[in-house]
C-alpha positions as CSV (number, residue, x, y, z in Angstrom):
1,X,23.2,140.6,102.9
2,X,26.1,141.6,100.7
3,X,28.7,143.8,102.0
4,X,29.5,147.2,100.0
5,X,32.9,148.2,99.5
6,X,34.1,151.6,97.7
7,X,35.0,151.6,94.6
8,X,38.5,152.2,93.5
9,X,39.0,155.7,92.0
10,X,41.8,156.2,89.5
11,X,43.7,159.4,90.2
12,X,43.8,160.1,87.1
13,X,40.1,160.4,86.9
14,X,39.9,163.7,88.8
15,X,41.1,167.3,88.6
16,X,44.7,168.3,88.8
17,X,43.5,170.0,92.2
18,X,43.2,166.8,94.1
19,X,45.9,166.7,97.2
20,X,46.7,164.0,99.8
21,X,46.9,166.5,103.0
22,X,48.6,164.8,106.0
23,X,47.7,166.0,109.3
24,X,49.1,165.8,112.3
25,X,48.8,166.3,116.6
26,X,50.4,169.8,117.7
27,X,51.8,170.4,120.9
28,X,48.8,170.2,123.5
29,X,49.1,169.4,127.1
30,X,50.2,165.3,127.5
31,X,51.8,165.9,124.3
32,X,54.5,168.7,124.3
33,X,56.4,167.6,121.3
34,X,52.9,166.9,119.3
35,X,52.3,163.5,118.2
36,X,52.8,162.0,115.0
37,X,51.1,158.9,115.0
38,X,48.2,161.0,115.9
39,X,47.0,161.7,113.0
40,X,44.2,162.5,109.6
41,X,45.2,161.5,105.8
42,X,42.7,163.9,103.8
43,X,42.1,163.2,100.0
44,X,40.3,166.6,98.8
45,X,40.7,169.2,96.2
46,X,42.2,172.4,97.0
47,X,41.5,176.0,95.4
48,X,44.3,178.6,93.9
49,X,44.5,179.8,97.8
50,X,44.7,176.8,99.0
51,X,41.1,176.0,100.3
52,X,39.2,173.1,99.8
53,X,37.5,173.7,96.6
54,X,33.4,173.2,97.5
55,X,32.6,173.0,93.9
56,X,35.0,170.8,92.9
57,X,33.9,168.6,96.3
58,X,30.3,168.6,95.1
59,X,31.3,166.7,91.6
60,X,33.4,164.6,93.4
61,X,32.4,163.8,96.8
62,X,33.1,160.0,97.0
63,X,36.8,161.1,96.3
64,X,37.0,163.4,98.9
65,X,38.2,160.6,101.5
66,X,39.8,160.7,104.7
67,X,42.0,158.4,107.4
68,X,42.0,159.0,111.0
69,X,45.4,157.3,112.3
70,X,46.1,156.4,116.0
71,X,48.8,154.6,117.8
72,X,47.5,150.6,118.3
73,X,44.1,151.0,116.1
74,X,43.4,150.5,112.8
75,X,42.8,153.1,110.7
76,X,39.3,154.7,110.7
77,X,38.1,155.5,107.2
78,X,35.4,158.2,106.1
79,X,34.6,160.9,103.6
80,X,35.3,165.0,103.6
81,X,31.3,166.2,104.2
82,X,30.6,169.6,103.4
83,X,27.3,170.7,106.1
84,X,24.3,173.1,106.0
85,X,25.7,176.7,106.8
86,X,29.1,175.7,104.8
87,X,31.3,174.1,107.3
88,X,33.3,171.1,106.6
89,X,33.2,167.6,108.7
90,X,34.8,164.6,108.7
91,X,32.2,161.6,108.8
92,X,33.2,157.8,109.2
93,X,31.9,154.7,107.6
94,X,29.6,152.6,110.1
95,X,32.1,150.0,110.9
96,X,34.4,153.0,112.5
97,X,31.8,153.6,115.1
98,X,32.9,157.1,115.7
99,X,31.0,160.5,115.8
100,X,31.6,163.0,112.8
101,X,34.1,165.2,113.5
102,X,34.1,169.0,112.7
103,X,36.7,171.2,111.1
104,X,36.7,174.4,112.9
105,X,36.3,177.3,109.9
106,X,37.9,174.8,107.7
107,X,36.4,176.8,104.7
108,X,38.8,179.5,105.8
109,X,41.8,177.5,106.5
110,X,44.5,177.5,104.1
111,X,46.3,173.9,103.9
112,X,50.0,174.5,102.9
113,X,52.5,172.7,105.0
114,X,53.5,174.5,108.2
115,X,49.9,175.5,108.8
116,X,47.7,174.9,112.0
117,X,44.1,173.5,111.9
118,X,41.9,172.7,114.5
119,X,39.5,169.7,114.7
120,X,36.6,168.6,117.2
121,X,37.2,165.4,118.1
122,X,34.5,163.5,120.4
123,X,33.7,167.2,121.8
124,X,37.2,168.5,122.6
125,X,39.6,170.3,120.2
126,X,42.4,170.0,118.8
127,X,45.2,171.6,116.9
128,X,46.8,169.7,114.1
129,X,49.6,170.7,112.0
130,X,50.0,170.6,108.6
131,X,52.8,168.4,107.8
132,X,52.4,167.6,104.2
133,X,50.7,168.6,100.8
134,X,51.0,166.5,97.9
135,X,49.8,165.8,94.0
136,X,48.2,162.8,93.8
């Protein structure tokens, strides 16, 4: 059985609206100073407002890529899913062994640095802040 691995994509092979989003953990209880090693790497395309862009997701979907980061573990990677009903998820490849995780109204969210999101993470959530937005 041979093993599949994505494909490269060049950068330059999709819309100017791609953005590398960095994420990272808020303040929360057992972390009062947020965390940054706690953390999501999104690869998606944004709108004028910056939203993520659905139709521009649908013609590139294998692009839309993301990296959960914690302390000690290696990266978990996975792909930006869009779901029935219009809300956005986060779902890993099978070696990551982890649940999707859900974007709460991250079709509303706007992701410019120094904005807050909130993700469901293995049934809790959590606030993440935007720490970075940049041009691939």
């Amino acid at each position: 059985m041979t093993k599949v691995t994505p494909s490269a994509i060049l950068n330059t092979s999709l819309p100017a609206s791609f953005r590398q989003i960095r994420l990272e953990l808020a303040r929360e209880p057992g972390h009062p100073e947020g965390e940054a090693n706690i953390a999501y790497v999104i690869i998606a395309p944004l709108d004028g407002n910056d939203r993520i862009d659905a139709e521009i997701w649908k013609k590139h979907r294998e692009a839309c890529r993301v990296a959960r980061q914690r302390p000690h573990q290696p990266d978990s990677l996975g792909h930006l899913v869009h779901r029935p009903g219009g809300s956005w998820a986060f779902q890993y490849d099978s070696a990551a062994k982890l649940p999707d995780e859900a974007g709460y109204h991250f079709a509303d969210e706007r992701f410019v640095q120094g904005e807050y999101v909130s993700l469901r993470e293995e049934g809790d959530m959590h606030t993440f802040r935007v720490v970075a937005v940049s041009r691939l």
